[in-house]
MARBA-3410 file (N, C-alpha, C, O; in Angstrom, 1 decimal):
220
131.9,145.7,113.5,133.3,145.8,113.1,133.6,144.7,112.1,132.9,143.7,112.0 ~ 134.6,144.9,111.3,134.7,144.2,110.2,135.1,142.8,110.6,135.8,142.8,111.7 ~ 134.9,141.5,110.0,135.1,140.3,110.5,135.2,140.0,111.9,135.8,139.0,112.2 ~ 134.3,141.0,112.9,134.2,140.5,114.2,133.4,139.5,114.1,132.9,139.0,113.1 ~ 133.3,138.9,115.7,132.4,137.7,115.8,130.6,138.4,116.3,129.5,137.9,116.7
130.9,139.8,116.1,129.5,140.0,116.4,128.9,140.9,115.1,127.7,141.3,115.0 ~ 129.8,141.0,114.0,129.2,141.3,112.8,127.8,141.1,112.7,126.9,141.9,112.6 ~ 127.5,139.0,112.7,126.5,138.6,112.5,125.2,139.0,113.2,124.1,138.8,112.8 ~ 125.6,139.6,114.7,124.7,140.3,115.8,124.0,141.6,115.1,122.8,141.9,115.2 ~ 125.1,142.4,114.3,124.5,143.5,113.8,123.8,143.2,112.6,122.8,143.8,112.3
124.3,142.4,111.9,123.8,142.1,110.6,122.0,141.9,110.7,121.0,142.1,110.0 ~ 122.0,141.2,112.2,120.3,140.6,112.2,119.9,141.7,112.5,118.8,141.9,112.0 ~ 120.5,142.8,113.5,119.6,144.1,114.1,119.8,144.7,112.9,119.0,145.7,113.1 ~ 120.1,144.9,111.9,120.0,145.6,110.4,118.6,145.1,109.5,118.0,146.0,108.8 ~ 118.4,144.2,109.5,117.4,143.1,109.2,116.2,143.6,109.5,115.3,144.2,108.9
116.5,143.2,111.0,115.2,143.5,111.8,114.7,145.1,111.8,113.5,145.3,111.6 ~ 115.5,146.1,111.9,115.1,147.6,111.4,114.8,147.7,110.1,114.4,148.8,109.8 ~ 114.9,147.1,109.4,114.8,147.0,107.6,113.3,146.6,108.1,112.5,147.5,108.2 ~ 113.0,145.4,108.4,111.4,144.6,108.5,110.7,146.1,109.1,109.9,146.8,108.5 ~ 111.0,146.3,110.1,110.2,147.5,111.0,110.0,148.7,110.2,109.1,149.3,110.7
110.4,149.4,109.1,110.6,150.1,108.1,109.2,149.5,107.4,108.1,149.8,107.5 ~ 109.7,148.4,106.7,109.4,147.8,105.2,107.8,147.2,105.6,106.9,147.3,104.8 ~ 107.7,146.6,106.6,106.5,145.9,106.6,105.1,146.8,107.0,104.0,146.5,106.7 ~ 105.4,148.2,107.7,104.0,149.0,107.8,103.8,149.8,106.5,102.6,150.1,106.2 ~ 105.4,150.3,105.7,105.2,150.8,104.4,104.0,149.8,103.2,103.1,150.1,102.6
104.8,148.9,103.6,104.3,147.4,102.2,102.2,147.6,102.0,101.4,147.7,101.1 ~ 102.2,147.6,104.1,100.6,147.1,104.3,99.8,148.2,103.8,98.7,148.1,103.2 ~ 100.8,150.1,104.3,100.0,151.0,103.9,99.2,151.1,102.1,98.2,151.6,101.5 ~ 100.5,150.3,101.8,100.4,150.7,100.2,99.3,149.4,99.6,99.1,149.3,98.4 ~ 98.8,148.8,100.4,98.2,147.7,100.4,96.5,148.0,100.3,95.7,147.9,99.4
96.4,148.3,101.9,95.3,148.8,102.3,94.5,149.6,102.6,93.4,149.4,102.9 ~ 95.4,151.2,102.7,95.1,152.3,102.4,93.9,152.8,101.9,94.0,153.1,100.7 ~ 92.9,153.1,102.5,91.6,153.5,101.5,92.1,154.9,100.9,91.3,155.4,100.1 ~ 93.1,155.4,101.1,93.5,156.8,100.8,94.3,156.4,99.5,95.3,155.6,99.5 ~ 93.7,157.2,98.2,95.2,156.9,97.1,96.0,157.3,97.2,97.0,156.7,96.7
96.1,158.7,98.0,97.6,159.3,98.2,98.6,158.9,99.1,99.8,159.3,99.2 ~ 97.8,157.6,100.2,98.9,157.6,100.9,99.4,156.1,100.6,100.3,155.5,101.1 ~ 98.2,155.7,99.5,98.9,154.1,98.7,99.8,154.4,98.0,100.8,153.6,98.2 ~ 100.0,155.5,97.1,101.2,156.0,96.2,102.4,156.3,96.8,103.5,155.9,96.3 ~ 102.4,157.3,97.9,103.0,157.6,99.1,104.0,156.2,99.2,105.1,156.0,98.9
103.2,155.5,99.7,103.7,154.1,100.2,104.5,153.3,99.2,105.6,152.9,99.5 ~ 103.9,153.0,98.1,104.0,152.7,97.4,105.9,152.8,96.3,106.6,152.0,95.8 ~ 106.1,154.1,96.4,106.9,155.0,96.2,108.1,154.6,97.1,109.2,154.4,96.7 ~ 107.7,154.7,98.5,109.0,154.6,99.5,109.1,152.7,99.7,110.0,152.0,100.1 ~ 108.1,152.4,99.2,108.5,150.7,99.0,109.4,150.2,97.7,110.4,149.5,97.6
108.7,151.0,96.8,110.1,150.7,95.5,111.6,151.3,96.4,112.5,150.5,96.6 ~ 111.8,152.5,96.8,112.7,153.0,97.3,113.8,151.6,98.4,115.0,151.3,98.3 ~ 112.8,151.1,99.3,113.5,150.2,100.4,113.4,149.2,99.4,114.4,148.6,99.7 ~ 112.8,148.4,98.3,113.2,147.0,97.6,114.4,147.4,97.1,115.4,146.7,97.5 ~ 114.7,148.6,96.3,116.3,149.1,95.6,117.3,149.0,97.0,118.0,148.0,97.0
117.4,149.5,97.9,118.1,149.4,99.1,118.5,148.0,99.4,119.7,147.7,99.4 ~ 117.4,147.0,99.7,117.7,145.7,100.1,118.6,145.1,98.5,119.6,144.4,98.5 ~ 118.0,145.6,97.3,118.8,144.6,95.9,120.3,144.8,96.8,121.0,143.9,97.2 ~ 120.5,146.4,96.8,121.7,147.0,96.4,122.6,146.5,97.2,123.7,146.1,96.8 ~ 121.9,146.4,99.1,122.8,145.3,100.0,123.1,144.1,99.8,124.0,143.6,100.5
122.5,143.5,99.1,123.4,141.9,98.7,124.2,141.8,97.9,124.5,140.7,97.4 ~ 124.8,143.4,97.2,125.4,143.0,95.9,126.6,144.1,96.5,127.3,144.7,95.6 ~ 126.9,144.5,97.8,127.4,145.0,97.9,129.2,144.3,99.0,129.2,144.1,100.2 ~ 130.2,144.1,98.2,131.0,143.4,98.3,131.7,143.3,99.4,132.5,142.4,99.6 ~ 131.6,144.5,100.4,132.2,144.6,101.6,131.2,144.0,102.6,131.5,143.4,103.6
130.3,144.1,102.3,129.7,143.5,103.4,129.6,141.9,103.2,129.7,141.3,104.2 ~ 129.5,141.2,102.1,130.0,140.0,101.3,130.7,139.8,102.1,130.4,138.9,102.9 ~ 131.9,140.5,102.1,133.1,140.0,102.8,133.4,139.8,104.1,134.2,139.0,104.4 ~ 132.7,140.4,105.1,132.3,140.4,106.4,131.6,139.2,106.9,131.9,138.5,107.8 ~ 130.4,139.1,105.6,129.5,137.9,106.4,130.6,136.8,106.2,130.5,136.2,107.3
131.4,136.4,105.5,132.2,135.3,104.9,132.9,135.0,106.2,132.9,133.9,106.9 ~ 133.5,136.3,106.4,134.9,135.8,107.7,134.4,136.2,108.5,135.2,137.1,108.9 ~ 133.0,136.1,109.4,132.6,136.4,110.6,132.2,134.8,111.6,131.5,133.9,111.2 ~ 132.6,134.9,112.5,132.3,133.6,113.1,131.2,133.9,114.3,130.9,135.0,114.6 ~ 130.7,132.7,114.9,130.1,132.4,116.0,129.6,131.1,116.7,129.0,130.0,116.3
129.9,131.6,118.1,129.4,129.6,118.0,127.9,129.4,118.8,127.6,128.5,119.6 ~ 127.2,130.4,118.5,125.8,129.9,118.6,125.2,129.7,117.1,125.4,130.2,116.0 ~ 124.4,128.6,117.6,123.9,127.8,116.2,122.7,128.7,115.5,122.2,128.5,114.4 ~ 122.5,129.5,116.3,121.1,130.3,115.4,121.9,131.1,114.5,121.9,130.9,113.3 ~ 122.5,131.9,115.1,123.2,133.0,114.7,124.2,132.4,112.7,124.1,132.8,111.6
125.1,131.2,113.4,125.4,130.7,112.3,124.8,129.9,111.2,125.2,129.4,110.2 ~ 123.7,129.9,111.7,122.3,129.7,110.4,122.1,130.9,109.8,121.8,131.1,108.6 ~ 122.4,131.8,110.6,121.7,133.3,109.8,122.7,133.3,109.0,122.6,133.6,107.8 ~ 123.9,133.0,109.7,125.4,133.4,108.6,125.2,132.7,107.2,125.5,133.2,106.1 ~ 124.6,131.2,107.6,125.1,130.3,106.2,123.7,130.9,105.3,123.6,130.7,104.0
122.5,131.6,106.2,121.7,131.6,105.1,121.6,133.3,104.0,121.3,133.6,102.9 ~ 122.1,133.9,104.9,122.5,135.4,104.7,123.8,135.2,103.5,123.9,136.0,102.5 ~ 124.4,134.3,103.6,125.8,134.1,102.3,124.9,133.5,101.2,125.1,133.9,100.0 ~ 124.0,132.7,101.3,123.4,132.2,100.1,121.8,133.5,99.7,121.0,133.5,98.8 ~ 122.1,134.3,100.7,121.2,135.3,99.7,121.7,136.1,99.0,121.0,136.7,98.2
123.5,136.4,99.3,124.4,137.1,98.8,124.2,136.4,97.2,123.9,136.9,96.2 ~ 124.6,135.1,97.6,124.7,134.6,96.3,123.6,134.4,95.4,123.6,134.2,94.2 ~ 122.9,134.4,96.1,121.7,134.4,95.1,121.0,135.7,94.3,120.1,135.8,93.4 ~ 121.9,136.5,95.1,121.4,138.0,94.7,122.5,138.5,93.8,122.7,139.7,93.5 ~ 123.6,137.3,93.3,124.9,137.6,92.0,126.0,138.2,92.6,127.0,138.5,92.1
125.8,138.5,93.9,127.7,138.8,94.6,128.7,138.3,93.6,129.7,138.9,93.1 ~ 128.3,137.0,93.5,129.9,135.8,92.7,129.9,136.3,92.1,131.0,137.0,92.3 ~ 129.2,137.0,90.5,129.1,137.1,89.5,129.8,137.7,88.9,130.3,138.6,89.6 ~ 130.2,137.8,87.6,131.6,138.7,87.0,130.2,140.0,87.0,129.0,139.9,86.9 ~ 131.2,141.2,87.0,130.3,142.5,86.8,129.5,142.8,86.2,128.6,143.6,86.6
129.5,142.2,84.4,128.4,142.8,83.8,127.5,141.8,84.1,126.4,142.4,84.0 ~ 127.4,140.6,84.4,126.2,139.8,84.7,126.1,140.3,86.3,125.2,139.6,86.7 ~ 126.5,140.9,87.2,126.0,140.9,88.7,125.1,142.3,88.1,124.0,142.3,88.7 ~ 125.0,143.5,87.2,125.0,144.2,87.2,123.4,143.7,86.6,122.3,144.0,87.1 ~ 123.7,143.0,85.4,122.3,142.3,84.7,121.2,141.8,85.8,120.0,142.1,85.9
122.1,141.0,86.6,121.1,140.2,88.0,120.2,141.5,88.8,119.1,141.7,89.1 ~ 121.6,142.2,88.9,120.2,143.5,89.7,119.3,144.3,88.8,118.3,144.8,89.2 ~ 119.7,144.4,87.5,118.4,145.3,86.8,117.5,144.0,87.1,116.4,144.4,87.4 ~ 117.5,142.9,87.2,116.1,141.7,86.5,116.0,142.3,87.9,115.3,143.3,87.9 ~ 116.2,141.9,88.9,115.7,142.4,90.5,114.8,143.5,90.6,113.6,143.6,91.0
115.9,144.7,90.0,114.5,145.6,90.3,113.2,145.4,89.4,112.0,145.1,89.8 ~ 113.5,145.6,88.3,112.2,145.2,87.4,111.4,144.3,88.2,110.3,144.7,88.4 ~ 111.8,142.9,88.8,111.0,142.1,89.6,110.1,142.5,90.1,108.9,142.2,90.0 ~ 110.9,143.4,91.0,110.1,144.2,92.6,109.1,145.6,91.8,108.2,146.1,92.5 ~ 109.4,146.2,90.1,108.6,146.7,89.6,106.9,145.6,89.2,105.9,146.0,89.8
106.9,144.8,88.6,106.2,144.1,88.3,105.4,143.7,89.2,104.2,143.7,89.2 ~ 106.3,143.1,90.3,105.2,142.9,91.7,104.1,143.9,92.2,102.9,143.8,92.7 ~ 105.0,145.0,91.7,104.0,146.3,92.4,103.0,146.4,91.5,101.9,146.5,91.8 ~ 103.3,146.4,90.0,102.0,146.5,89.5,101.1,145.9,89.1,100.1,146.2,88.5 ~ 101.7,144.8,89.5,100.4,143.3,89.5,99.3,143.5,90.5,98.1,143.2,90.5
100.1,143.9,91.3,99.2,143.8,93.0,98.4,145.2,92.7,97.2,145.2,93.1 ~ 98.7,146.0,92.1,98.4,147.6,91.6,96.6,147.5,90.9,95.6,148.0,91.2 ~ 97.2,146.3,89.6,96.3,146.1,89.0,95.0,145.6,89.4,94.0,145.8,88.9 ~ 95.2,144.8,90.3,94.5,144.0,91.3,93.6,144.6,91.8,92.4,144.5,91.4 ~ 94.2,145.5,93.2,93.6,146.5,94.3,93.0,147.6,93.6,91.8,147.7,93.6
93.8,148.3,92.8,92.6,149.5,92.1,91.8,148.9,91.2,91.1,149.8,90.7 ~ 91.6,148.0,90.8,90.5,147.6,89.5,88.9,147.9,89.9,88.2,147.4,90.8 ~ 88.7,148.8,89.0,87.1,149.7,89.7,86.0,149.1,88.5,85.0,149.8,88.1 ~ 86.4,147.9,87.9,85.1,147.4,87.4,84.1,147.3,88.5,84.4,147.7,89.7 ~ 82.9,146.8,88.1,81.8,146.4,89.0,80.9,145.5,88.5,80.2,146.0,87.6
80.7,144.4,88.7,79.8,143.2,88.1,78.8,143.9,88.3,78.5,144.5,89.3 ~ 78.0,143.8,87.3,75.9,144.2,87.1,75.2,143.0,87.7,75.6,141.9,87.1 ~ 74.4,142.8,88.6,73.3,141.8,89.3,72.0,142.1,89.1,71.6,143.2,89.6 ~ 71.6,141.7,88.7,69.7,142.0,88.8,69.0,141.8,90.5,69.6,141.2,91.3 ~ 68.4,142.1,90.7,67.6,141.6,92.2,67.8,139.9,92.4,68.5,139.1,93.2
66.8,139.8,91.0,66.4,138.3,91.1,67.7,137.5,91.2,67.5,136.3,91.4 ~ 69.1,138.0,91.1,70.3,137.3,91.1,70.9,137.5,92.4,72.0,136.9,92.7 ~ 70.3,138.3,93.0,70.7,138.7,94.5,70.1,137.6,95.6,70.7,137.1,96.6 ~ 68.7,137.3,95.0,68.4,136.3,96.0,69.2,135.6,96.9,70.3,135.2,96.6 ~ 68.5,135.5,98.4,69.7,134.5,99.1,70.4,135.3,99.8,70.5,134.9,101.0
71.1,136.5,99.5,71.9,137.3,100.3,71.3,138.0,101.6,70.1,138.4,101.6 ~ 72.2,138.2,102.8,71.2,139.3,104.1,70.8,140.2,103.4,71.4,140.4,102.4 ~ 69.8,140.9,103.9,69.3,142.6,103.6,70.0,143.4,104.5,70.1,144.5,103.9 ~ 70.3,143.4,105.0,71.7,143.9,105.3,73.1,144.3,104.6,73.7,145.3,104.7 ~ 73.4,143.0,104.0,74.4,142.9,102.9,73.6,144.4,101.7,73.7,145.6,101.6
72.9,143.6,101.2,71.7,144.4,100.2,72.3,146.4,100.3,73.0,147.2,99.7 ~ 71.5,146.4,101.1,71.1,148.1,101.7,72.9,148.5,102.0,73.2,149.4,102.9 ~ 73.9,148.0,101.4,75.4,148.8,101.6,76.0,148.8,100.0,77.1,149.2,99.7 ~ 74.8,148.1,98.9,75.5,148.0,98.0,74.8,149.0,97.0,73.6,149.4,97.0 ~ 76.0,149.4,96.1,75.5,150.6,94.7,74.7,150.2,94.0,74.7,149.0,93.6
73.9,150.8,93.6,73.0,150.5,92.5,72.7,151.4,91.3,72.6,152.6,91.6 ~ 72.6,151.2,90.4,72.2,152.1,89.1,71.3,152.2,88.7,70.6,151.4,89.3 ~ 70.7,152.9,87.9,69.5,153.4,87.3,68.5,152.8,87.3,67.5,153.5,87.6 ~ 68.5,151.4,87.0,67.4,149.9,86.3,67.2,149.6,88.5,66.2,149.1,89.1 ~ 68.2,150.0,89.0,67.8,149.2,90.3,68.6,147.4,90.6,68.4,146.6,91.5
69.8,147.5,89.2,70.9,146.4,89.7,71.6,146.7,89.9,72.2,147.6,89.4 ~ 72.3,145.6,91.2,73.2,145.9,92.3,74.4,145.8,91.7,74.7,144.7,91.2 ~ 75.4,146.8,91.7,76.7,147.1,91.3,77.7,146.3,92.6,77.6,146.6,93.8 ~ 78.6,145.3,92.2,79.1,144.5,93.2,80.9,144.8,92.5,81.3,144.6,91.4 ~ 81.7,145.5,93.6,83.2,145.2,93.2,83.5,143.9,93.7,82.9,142.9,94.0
85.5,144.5,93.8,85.9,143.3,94.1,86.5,142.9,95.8,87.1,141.9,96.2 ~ 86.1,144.2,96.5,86.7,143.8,97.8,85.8,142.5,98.7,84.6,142.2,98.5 ~ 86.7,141.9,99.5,86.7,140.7,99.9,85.1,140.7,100.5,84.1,140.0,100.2 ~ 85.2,142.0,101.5,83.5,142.1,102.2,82.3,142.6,101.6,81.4,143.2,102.1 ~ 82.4,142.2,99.9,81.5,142.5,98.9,81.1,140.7,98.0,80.1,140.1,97.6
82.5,140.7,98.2,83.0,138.9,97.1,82.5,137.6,97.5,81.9,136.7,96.8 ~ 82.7,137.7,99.3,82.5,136.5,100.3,81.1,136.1,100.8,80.8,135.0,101.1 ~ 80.2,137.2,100.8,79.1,137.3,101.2,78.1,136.7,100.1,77.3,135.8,100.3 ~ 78.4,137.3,99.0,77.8,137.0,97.9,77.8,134.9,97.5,77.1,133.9,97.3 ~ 79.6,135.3,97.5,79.6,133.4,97.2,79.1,132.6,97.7,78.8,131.5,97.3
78.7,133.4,99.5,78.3,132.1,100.8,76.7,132.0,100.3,76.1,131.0,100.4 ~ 76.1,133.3,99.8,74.8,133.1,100.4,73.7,133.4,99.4,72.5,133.5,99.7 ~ 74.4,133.4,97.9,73.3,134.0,96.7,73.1,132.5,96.1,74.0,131.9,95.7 ~ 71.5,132.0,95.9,71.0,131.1,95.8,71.4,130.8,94.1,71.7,129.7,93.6 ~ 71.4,132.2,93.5,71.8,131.6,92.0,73.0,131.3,91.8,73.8,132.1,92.1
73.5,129.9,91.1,75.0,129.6,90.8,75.3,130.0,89.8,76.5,130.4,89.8 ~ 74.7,130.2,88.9,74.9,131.0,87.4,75.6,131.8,88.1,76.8,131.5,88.3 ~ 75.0,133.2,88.9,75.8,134.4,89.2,77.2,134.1,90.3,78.2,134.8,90.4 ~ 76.9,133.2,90.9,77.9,133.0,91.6,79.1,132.4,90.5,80.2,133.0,90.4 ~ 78.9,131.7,90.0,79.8,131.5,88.9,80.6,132.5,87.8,81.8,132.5,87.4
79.5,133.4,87.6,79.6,134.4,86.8,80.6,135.1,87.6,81.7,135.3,87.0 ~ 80.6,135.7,88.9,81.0,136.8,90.1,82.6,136.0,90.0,83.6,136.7,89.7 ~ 82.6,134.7,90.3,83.7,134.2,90.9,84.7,134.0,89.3,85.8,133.5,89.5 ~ 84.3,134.3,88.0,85.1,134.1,87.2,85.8,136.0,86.9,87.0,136.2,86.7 ~ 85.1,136.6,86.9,85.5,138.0,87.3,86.3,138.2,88.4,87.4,138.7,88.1
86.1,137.9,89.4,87.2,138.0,90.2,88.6,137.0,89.9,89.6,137.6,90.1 ~ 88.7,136.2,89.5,89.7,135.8,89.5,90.4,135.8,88.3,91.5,135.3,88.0 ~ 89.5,136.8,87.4,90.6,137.4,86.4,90.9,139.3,86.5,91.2,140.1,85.7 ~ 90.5,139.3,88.1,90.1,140.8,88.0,91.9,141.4,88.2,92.2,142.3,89.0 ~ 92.7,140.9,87.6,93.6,141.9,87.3,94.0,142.3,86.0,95.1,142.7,85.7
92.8,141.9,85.1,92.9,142.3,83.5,94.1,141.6,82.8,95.0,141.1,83.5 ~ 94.0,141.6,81.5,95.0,141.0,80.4,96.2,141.8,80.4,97.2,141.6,79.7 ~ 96.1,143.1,81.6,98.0,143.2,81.4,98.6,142.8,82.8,99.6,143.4,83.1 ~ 98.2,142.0,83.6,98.2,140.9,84.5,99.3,139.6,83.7,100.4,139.2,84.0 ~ 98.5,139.4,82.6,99.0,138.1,82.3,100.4,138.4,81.1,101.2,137.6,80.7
100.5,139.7,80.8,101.5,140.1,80.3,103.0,140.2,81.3,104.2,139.7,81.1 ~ 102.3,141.0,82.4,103.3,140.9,83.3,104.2,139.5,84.1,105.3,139.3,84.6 ~ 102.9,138.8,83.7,103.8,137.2,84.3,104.5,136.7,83.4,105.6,136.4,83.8 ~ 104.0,136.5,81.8,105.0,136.6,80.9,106.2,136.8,81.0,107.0,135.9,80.9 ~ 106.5,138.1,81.2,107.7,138.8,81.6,108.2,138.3,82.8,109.4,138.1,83.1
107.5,138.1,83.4,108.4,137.9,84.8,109.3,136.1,84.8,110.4,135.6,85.2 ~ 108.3,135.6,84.2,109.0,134.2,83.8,110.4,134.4,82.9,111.5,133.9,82.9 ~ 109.9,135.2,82.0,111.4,135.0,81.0,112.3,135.9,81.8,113.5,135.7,81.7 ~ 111.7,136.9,82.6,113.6,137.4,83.4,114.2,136.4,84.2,115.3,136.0,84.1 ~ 112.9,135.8,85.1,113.5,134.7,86.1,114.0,133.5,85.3,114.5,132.8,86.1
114.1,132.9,84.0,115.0,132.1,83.2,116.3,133.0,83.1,117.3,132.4,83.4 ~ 116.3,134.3,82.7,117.1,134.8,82.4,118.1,135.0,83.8,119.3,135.1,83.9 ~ 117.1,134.9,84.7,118.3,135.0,86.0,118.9,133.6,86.7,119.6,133.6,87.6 ~ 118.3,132.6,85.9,118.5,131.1,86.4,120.0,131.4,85.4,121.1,131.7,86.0 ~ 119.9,131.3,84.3,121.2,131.0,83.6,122.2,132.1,83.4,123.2,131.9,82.6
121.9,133.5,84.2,123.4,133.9,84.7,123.8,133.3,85.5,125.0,133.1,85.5 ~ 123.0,132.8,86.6,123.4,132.3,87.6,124.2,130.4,87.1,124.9,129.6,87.7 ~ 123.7,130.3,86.0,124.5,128.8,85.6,123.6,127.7,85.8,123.9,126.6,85.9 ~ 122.4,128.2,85.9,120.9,126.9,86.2,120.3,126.9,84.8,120.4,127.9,84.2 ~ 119.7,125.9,84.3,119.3,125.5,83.2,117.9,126.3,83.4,117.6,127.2,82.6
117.1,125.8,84.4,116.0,127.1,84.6,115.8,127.4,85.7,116.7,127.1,86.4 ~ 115.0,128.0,86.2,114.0,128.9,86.9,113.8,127.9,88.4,113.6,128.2,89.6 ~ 113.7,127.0,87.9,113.4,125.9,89.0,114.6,125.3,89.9,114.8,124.8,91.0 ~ 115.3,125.4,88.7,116.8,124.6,89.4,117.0,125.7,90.4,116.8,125.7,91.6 ~ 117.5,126.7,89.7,118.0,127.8,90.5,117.3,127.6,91.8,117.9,127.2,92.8
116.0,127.9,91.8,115.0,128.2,93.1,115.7,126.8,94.0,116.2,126.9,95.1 ~ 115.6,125.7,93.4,115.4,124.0,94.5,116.9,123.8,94.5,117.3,122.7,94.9 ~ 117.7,124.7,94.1,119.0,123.9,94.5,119.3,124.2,96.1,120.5,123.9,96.2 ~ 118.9,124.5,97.2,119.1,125.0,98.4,118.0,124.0,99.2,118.0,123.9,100.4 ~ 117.2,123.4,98.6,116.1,122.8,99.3,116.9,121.7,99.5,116.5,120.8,100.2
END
């Protein structure tokens, strides 16, 4: 009910059904050996990020959390921290900048997906010779692809990456492996962070912060 004192009761069981939604969606679209049901996922996660932008910019419930009271102390932590995500998500804002704050939002929550996108599907494969394999179990060995010449085709999942770094005698290749991976989300990786810095300036100084940082530490 509107400015009851148990608004804030509902507000968290809203939350919490939001998390129970959002968090087995997020993981499918994560780890999914299936592409269709990462896309699947993937799809109804852009869907629930637009949902959550749209509730913090939505003025009646603004107004609820504001004039809702309670006198348990957890509860009115949720209150004072739930009003400062209002605000942080441009409630205050005159309309055409609240309106600017949510496109940079969604774009955000675009960007994130396809950083992580570029990441998870990247189907390079580092080339190893035998002799660069040394050191590893035979075990490890006998699960991994090989091509024509008889060198071992290594991607980038973890139980391909970790084994390799712990136990392959050559550092050249371990060096070699571990600079591939940690650029394995290609040069439009580093495009998208580009971008994502200059919205998050751009959303520091609607908001009235000089940058990106102020904005973030003024709550700390």
């Amino acid at each position: 009910p509107d400015g009851s004192v148990q608004f804030v009761e509902e507000w968290n069981r809203l939350l919490i059904a939001m998390d129970d939604v959002h968090g087995p969606v997020y993981l499918l679209s994560q780890v999914s050996p299936d592409e269709t049901v990462r896309s699947s996922a993937e799809a109804c996660d852009t869907q629930i990020r637009a949902f959550n932008t749209d509730l913090y910019l939505n003025q009646k419930l603004y107004a609820n959390v504001r004039v809702s009271r309670s006198t348990d102390n957890v509860e009115r932590k949720l209150r004072k921290d739930t009003l400062s995500d209002f605000e942080d998500a441009g409630i205050t804002l005159m309309p055409k900048k609240r309106e600017r704050m949510r496109e940079i939002r969604v774009r955000l929550d675009a960007i994130q997906q396809e950083f992580s996108r570029n990441i998870r599907d990247n189907k390079t494969r580092v080339v190893f010779t035998p002799e660069q394999m040394r050191g590893v179990p035979e075990d490890y060995l006998a699960k991994l692809n090989t091509d024509g010449s008889g060198n071992y085709l290594l991607d980038f999942s973890y139980p391909v990456y970790v084994p390799f770094m712990r136990y392959a005698d050559d550092s050249e290749a371990r060096r070699q492996y571990q600079f591939e991976f940690l650029n394995r989300g290609t040069p439009r990786n580093l495009a998208l962070l580009q971008e994502a810095i200059t919205l998050r300036q751009e959303m520091a100084e609607l908001a009235g912060f000089r940058s990106y940082a102020d904005y973030k530490l003024r709550r700390r």
